[in-house]
mmCIF file as gemmi writes it, N, C-alpha and C atoms, coordinates in Angstrom:
data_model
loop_
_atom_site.group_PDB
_atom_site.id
_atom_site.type_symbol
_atom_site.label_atom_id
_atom_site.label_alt_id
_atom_site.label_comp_id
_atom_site.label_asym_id
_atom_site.label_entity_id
_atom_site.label_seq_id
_atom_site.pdbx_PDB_ins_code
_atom_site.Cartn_x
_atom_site.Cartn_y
_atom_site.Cartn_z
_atom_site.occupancy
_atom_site.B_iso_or_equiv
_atom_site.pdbx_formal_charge
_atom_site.auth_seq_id
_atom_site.auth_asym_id
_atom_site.pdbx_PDB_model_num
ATOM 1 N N . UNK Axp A 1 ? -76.536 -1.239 114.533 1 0 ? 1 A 1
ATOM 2 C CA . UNK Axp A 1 ? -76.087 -2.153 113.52 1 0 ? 1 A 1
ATOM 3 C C . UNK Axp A 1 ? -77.167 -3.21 113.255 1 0 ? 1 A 1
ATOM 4 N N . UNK Axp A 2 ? -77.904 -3.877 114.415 1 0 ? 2 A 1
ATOM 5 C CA . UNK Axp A 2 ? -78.959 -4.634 114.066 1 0 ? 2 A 1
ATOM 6 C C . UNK Axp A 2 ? -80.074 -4.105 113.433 1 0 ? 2 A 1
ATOM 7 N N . UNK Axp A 3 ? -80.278 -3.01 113.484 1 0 ? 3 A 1
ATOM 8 C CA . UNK Axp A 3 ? -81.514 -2.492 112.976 1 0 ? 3 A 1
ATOM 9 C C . UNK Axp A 3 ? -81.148 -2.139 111.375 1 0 ? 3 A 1
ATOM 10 N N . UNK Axp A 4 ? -79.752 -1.611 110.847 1 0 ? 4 A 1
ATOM 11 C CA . UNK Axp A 4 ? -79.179 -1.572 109.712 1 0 ? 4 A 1
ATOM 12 C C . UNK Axp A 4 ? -79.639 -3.099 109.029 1 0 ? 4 A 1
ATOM 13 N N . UNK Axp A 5 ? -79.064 -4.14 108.844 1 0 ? 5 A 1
ATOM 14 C CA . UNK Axp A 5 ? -78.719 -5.373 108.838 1 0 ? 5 A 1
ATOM 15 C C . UNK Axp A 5 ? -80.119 -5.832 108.479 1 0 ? 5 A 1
ATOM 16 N N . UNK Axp A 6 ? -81.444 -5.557 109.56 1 0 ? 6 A 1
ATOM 17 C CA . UNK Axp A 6 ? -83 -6.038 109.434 1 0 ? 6 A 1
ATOM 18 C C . UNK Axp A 6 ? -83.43 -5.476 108.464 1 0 ? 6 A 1
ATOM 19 N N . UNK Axp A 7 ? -82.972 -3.992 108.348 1 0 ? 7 A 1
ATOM 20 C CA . UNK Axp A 7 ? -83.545 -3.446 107.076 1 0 ? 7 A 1
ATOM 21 C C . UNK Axp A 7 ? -82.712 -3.841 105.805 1 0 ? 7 A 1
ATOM 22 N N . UNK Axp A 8 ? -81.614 -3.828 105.673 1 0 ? 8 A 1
ATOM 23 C CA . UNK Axp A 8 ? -80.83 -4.632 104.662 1 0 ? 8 A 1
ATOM 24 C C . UNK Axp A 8 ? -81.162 -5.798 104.151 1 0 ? 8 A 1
ATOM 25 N N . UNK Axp A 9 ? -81.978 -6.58 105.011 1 0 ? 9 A 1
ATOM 26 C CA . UNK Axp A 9 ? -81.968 -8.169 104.694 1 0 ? 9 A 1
ATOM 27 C C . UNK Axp A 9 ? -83.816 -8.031 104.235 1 0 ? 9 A 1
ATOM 28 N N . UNK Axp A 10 ? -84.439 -7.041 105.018 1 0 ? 10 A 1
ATOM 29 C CA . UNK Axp A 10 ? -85.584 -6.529 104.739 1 0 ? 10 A 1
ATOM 30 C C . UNK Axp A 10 ? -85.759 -6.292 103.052 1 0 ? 10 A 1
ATOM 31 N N . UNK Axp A 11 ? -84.846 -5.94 102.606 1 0 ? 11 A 1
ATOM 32 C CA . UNK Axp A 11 ? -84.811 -4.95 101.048 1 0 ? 11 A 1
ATOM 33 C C . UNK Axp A 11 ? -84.433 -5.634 100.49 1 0 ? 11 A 1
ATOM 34 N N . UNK Axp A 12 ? -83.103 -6.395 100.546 1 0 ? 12 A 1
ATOM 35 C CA . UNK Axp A 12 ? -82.614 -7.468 100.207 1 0 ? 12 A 1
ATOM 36 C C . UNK Axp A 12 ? -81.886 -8.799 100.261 1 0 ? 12 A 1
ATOM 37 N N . UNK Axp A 13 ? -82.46 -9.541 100.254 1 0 ? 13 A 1
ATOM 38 C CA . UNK Axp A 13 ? -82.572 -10.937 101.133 1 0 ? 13 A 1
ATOM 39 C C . UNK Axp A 13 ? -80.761 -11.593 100.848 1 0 ? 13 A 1
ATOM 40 N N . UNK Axp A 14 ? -80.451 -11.212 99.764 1 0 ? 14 A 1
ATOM 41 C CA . UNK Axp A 14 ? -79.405 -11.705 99.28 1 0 ? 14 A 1
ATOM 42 C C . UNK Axp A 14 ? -78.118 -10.729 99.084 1 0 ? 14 A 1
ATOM 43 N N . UNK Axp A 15 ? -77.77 -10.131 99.729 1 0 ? 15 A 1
ATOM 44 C CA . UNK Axp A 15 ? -76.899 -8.891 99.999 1 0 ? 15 A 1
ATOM 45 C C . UNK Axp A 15 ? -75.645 -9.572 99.79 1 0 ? 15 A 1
ATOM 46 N N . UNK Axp A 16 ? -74.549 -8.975 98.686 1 0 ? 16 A 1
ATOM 47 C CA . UNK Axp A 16 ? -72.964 -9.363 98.279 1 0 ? 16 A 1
ATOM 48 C C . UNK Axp A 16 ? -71.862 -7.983 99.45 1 0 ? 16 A 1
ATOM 49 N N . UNK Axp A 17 ? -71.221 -8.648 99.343 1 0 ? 17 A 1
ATOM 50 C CA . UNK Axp A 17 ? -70.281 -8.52 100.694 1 0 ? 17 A 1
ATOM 51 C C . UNK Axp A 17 ? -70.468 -6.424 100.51 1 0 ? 17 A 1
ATOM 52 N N . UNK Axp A 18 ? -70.466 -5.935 99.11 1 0 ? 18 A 1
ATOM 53 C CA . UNK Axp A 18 ? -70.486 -4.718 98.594 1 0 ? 18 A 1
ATOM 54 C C . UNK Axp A 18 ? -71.721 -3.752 99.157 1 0 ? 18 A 1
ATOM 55 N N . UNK Axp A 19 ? -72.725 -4.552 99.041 1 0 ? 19 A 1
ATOM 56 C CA . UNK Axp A 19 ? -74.276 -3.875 99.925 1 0 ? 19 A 1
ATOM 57 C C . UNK Axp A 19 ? -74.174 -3.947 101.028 1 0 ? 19 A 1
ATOM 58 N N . UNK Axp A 20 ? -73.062 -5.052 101.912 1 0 ? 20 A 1
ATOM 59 C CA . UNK Axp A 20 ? -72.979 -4.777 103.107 1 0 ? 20 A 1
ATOM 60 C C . UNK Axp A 20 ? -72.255 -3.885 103.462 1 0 ? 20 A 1
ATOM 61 N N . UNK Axp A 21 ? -71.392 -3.658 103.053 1 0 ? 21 A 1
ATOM 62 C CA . UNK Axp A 21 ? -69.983 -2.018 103.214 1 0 ? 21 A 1
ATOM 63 C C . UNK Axp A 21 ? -71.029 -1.632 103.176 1 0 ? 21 A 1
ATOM 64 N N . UNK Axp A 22 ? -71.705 -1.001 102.66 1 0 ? 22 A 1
ATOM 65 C CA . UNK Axp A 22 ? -72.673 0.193 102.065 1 0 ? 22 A 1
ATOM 66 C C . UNK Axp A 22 ? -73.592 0.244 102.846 1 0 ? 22 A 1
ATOM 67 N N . UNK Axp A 23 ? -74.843 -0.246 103.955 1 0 ? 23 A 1
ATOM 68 C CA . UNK Axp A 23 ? -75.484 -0.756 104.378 1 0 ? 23 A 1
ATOM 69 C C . UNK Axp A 23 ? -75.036 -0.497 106.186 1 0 ? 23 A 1
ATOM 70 N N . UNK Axp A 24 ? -74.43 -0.869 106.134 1 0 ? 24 A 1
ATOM 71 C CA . UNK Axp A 24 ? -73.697 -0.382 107.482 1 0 ? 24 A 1
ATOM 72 C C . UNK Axp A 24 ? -72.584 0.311 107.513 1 0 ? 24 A 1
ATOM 73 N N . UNK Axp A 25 ? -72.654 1.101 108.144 1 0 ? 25 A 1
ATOM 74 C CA . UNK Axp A 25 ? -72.2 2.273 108.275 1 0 ? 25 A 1
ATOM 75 C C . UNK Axp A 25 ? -71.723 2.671 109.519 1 0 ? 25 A 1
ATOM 76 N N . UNK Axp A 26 ? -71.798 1.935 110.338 1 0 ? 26 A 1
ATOM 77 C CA . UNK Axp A 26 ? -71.959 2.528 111.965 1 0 ? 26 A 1
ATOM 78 C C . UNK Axp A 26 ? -70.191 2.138 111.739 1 0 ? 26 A 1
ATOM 79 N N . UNK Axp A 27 ? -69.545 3.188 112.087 1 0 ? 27 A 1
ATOM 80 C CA . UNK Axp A 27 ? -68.091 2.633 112.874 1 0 ? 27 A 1
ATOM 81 C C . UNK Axp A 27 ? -67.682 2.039 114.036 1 0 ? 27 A 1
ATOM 82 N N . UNK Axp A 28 ? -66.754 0.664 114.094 1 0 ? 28 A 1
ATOM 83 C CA . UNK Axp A 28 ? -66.244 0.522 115.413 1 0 ? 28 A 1
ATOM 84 C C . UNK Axp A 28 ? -64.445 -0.022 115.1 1 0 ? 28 A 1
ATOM 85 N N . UNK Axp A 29 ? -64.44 0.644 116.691 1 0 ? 29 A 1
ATOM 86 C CA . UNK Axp A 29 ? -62.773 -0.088 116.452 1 0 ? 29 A 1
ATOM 87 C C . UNK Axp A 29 ? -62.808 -1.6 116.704 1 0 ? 29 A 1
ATOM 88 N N . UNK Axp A 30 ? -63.406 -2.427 117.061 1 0 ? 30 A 1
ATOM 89 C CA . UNK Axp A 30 ? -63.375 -3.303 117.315 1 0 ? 30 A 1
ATOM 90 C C . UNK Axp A 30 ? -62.666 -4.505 116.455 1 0 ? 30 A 1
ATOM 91 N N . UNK Axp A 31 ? -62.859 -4.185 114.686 1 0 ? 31 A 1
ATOM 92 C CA . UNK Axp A 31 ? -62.069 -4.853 113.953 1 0 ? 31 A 1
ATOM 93 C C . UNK Axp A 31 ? -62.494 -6.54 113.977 1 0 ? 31 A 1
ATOM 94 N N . UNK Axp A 32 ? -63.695 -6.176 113.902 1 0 ? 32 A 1
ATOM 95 C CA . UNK Axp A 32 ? -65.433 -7.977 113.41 1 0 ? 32 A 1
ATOM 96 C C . UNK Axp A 32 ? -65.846 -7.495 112.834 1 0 ? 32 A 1
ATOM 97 N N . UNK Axp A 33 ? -65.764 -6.656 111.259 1 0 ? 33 A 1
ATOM 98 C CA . UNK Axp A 33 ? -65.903 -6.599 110.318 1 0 ? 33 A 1
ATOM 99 C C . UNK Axp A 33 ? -66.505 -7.483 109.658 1 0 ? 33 A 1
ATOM 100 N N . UNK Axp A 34 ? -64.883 -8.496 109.396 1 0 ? 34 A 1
ATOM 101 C CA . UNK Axp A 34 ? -65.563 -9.701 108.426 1 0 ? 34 A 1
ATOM 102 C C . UNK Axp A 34 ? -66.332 -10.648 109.176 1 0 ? 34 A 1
ATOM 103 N N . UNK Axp A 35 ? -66.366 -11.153 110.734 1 0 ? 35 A 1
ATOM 104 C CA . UNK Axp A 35 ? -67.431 -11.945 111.305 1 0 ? 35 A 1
ATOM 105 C C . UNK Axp A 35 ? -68.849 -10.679 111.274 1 0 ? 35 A 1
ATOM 106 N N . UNK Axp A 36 ? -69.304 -10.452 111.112 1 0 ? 36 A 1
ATOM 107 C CA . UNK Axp A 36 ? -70.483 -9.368 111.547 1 0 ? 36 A 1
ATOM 108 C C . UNK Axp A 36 ? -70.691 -9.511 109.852 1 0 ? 36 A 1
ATOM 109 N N . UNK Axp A 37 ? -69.944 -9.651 108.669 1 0 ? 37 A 1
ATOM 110 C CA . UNK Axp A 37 ? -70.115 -10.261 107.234 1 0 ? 37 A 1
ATOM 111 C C . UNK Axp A 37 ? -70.348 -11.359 107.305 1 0 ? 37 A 1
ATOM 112 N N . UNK Axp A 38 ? -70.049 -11.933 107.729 1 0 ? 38 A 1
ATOM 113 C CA . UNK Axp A 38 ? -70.407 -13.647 107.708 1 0 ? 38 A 1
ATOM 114 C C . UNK Axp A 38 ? -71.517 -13.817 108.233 1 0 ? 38 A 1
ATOM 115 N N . UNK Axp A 39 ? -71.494 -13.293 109.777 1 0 ? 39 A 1
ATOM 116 C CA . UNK Axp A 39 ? -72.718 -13.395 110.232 1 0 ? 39 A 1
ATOM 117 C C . UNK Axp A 39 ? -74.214 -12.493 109.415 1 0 ? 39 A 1
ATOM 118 N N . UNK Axp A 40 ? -73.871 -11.978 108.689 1 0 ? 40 A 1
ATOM 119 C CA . UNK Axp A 40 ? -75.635 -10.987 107.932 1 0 ? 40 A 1
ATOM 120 C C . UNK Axp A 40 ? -75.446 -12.045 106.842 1 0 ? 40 A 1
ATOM 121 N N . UNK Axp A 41 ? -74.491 -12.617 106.399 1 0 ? 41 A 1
ATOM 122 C CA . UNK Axp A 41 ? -74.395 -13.566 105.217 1 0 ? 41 A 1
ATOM 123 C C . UNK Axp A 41 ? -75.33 -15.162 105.753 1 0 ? 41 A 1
ATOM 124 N N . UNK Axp A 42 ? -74.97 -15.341 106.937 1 0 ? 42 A 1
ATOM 125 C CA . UNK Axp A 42 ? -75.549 -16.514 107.367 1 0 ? 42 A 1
ATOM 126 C C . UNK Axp A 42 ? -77.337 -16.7 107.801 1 0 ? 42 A 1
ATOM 127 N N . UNK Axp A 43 ? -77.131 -15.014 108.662 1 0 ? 43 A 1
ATOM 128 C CA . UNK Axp A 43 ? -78.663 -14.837 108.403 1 0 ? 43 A 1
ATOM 129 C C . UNK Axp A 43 ? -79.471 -14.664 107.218 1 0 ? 43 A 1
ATOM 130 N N . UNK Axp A 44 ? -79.091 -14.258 106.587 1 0 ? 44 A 1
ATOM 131 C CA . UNK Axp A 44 ? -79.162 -14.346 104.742 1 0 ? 44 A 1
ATOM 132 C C . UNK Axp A 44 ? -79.905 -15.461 104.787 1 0 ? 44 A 1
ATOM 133 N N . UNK Axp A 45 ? -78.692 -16.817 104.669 1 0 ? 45 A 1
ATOM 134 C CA . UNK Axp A 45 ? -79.201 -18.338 104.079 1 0 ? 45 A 1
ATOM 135 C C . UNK Axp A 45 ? -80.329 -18.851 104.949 1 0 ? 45 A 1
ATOM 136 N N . UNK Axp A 46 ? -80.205 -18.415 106.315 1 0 ? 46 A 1
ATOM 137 C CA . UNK Axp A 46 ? -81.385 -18.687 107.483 1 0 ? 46 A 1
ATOM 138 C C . UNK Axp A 46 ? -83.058 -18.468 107.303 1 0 ? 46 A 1
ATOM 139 N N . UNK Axp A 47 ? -82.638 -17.101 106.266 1 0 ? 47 A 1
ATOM 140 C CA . UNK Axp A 47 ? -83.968 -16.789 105.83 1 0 ? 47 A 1
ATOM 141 C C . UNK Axp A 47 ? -84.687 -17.119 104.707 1 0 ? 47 A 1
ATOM 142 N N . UNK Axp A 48 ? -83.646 -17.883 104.151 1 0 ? 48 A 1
ATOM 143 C CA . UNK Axp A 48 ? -84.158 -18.423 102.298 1 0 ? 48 A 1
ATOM 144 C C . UNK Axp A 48 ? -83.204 -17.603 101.339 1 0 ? 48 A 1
ATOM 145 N N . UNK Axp A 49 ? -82.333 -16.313 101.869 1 0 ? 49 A 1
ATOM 146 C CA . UNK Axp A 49 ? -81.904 -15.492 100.627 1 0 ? 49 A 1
ATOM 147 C C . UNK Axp A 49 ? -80.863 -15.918 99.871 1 0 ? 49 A 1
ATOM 148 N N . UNK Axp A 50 ? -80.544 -17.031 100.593 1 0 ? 50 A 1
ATOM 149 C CA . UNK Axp A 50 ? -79.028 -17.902 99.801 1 0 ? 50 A 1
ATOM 150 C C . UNK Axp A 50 ? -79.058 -19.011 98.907 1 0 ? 50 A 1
């Protein structure tokens, strides 16, 4: 998932919740979905893409 996410943010700095569905792919039951969204969203703004 981290390596998804580096290249995602790699390609595009500013990724909408839609490129992230798409983008990761890895399944878990775990059900941190939307934190693991927030969190690529936050690294986002961390990097300038927000």
């Amino acid at each position: 998932m981290i390596m998804a996410v580096s290249a995602l943010l790699a390609e595009n700095p500013n990724p909408s919740d839609d490129d992230i569905s798409d983008s990761i792919t890895n399944i878990c039951r775990c059900g941190t979905y939307p934190r693991i969204k927030r969190a690529i969203k936050r690294a986002a703004a961390l990097q300038g893409g927000n």
